[in-house]
C-alpha positions in Angstrom: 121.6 54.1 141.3 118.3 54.9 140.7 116.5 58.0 143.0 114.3 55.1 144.8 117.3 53.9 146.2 118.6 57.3 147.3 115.1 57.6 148.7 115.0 54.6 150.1 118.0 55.0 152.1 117.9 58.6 152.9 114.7 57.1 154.7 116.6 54.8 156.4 119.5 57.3 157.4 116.5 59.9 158.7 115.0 56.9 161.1 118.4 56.3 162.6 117.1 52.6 162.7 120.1 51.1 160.9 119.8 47.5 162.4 115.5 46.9 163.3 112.9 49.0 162.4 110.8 49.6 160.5 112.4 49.7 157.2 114.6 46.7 157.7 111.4 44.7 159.0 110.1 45.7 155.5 113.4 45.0 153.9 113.7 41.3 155.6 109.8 40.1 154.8 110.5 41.3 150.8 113.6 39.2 150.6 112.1 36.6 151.9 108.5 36.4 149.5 111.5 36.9 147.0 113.4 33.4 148.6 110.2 31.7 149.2 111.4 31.5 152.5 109.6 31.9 155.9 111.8 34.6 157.5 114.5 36.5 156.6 116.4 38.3 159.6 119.2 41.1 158.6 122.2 40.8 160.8 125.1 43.0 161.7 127.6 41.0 160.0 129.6 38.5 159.3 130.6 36.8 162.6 126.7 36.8 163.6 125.7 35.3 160.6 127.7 32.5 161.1 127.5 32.2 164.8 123.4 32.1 164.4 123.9 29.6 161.4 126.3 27.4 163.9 123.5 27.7 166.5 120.9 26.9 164.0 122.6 23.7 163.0 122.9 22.8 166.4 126.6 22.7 166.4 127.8 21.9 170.0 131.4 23.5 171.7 133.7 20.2 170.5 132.5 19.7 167.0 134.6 19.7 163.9 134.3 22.7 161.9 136.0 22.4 158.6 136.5 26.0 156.7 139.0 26.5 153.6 142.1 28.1 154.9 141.7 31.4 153.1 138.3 32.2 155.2 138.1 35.3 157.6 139.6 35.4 161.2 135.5 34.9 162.5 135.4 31.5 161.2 
């Protein structure tokens, strides 16, 4: 890993701002120039991602949700 990284996340680590802040504010609006998307918006994990993606989609309690059946216990 290059020392930019090490930097970079030492930085991070210093802050104490693991999820917001300033570096991950930074972090999300690179990603998305990279994307050519709008926003970007870092998330805890897993079961968030997919719980805003549901939302996002407008998914309603009721629906059919089809997943493979080798997907993790959050889906």
């Amino acid at each position: 890993m290059p020392d930019r990284d090490y930097s970079a996340i030492q930085q991070v680590l210093h802050s104490r701002y693991y999820i917001g802040g300033a570096e991950v504010a930074a972090f999300e609006a690179e990603y998305a120039q990279f994307y050519g998307a709008t926003q970007c918006r870092g998330l805890v994990n897993g079961l968030d991602a997919t719980h805003l993606a549901l939302r996002v989609m407008d998914v309603e309690p009721g629906d059919e949700i089809i997943v493979p059946t080798n997907t993790s216990i959050a889906t």
